[in-house]
N, C-alpha and C positions, 0 to 999 in steps of 0.2 A: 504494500500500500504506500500511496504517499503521505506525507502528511496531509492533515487535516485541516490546519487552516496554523498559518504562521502569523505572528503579529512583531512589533518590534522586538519582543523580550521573551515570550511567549509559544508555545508549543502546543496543539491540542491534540489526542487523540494517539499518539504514537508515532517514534518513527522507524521507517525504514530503509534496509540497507543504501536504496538508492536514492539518497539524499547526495545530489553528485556537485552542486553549486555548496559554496561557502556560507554557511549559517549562522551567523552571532544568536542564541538562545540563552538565555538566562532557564527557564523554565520549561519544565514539561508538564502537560495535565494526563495519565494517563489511564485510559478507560480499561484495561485488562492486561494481563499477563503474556498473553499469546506472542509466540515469534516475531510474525509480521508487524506487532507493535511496539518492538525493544530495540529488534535488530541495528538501529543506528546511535542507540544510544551513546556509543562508544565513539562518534565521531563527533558530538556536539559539545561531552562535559556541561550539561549545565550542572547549574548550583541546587538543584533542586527537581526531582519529581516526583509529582502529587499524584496519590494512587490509595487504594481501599487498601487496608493491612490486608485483607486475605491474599489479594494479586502480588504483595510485594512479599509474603510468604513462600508462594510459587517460585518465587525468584530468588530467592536469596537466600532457604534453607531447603537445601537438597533434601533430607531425609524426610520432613513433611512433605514434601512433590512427591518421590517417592511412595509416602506411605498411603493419600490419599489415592496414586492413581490404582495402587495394588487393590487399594480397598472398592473402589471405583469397578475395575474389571471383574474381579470377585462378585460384588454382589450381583452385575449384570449378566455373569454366567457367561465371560467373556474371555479368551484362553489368555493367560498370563504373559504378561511381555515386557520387556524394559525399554520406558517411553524418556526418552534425553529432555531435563526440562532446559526452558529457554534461557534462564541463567541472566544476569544482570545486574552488573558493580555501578552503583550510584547513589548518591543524594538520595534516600527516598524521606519524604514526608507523609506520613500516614494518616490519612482523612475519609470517614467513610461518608458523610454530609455534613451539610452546613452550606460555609460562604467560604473559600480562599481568596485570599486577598494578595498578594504579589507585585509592591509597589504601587502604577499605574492601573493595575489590572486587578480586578474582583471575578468569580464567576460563584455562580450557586451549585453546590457538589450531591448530585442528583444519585442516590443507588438504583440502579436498572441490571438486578442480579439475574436474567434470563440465558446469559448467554456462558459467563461465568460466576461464581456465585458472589465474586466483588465487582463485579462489571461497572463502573460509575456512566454515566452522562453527565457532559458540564453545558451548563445554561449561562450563557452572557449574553450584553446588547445585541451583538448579532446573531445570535439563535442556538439552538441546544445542537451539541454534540452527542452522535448516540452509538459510536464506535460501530462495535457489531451485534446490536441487538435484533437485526436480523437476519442470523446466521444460528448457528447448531443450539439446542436449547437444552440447560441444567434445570430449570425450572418454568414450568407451564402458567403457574401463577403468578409469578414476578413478569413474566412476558405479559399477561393480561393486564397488571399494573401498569406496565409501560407502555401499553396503548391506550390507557384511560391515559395517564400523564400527558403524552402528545394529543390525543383529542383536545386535550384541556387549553395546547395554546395556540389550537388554532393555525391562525396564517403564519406563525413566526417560522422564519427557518430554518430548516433539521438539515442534519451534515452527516450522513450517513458513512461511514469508515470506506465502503465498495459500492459503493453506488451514487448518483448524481445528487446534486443538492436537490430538496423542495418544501414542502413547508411541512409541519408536524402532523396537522389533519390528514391531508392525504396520506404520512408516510404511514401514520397509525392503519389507514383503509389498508395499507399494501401488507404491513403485519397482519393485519386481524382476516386477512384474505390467506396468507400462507398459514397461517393456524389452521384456519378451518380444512386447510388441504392434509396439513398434516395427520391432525385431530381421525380424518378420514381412513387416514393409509395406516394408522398405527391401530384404529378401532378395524379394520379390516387383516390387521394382523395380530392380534389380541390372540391368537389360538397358535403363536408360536412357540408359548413355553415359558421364555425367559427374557428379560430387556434387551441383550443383546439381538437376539435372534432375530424380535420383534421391529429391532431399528434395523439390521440387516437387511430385513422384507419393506420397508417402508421407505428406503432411501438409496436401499439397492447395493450403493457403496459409499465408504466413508475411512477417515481414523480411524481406529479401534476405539483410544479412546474419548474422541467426540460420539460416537455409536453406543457406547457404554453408559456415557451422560445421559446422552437423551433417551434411550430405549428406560432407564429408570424413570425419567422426568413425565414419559409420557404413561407410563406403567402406571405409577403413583397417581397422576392427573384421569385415568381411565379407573381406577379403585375410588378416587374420591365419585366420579360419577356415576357408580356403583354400576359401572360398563364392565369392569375384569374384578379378580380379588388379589390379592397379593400378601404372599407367605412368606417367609422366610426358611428354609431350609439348610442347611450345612453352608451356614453363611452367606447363601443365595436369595435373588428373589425367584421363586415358582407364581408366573401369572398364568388364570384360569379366566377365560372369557364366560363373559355370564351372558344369558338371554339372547 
C-alpha cells in the first residue's frame, strides 16, 4: 500500500516498502499490525507511532504473536504452522481512543477492531481513516459497529487503506453489502465442521491465518444467530449447522 494521506509532520494509516521519494515525518498514526502497514517504517524514523497496545504487541513481543496465532489455528481446526510476524523497532505510543494531539495536528482515535482486534481508525478535519476494515474479519460485530460509525458521518471522507477515497455513507453501503455476501457463503457453509474448513468453503483461498480468524469470527457470529452451535472440543471449535 501506499501511504494514506501524508501531511507536513504527519503519517496516517501505515507505510510501505515503496515509499521511494524523501519523506520528513515526524509521526505515524497506525491502524494495524499487518506487513503492508510497517514495512517502511524503517526508512522514515519518526519520533513517534501511535497504534492500539494490542497491534504494537504483535510487533514487538514475539512470543505473544507466537502464542496467539498457535492459539488462533488450534481452535479453528487449522493445521499448525509457523507464521513470521511482521516485527517493528520504533517509537511506539500506545493509544486505544481518545484525541492524539501531535503539535499542529489532533485527530480523534477511533477502535474499529473488525479487521484486527486493535485495528484503530483516525478521524481528522479531513475525514476518517479506516485502514482495512474492509478486508478479512476477526470480529462480525465490531464490523457492524463500524458501519453504524460511518453511517453516522455521512458525506465526510473515508480513506480506505486499498481502495479509492469516498465518503463514509457510501463506504459503510459497500461494507454492509460484502457482509451480507459473506454472512451468505459462511451460512451456506455452516455444515463444514470447523472455522477453518468453513472459511476455506466460503473464500475458497486465503492465509491460513486470516482463514483461521474469520472462519471463528463468523462461526461465533452464526451461534449468536442461533444459525450453527459451537462447542468446544480438544481445544477446538466443533460447529453444527442448525435448521
Amino acid at each position: 500500500m501506499r501511504p494514506s494521506r501524508v501531511g507536513a509532520s504527519w503519517l496516517i494509516g501505515g507505510v510501505s516498502v515503496d515509499v521511494s521519494e524523501p519523506v520528513h515525518v515526524k509521526y505515524v498514526l497506525l491502524t494495524h499490525h499487518h506487513a503492508g502497514h510497517i514495512s517502511g517504517l524503517d526508512k522514515i524514523s519518526p519520533r513517534a507511532v501511535v497504534a492500539n497496545p494490542f497491534e504494537v504487541a504483535m510487533l514487538t513481543d514475539g512470543a505473544r504473536f507466537r502464542g496467539y496465532v498457535a492459539a488462533v489455528l488450534r481452535r479453528a481446526g487449522a493445521p499448525p504452522r509457523e507464521v513470521q510476524a511482521a516485527g517493528a523497532r520504533a517509537r511506539f505510543a500506545r493509544m486505544a481512543a481518545g484525541w492524539v494531539d501531535l503539535d499542529e495536528f489532533s485527530a480523534q482515535v477511533l477502535p474499529c477492531g473488525s479487521h484486527t482486534w486493535g485495528h484503530t481508525c483516525f478521524k481528522t478535519e479531513e475525514g476518517i481513516f479506516v485502514g482495512d476494515v474492509g478486508g478479512w474479519v476477526v470480529s462480525v460485530g465490531s464490523l457492524r459497529r463500524v458501519i453504524a460509525l460511518l453511517r453516522s458521518l455521512g458525506g465526510l471522507a473515508a480513506y480506505p487503506a486499498h481502495e479509492p477515497p469516498t465518503t463514509a455513507a457510501q463506504y459503510a453501503e459497500i461494507l454492509e453489502g460484502r457482509l451480507r455476501s459473506l454472512l451468505r457463503a459462511y451460512g451456506e457453509c455452516s455444515s463444514e465442521g470447523v472455522p477453518y474448513a468453513m472459511a476455506l468453503c466460503a473464500r475458497g483461498e486465503g492465509d491460513p491465518l486470516r482463514l483461521a480468524e474469520e472462519g471463528i469470527a463468523f462461526a461465533k457470529y452464526l451461534a449468536e444467530l442461533g444459525l450453527a452451535r459451537l462447542v468446544v472440543k480438544d481445544g477446538r471449535y466443533r460447529v453444527k449447522k442448525l435448521g
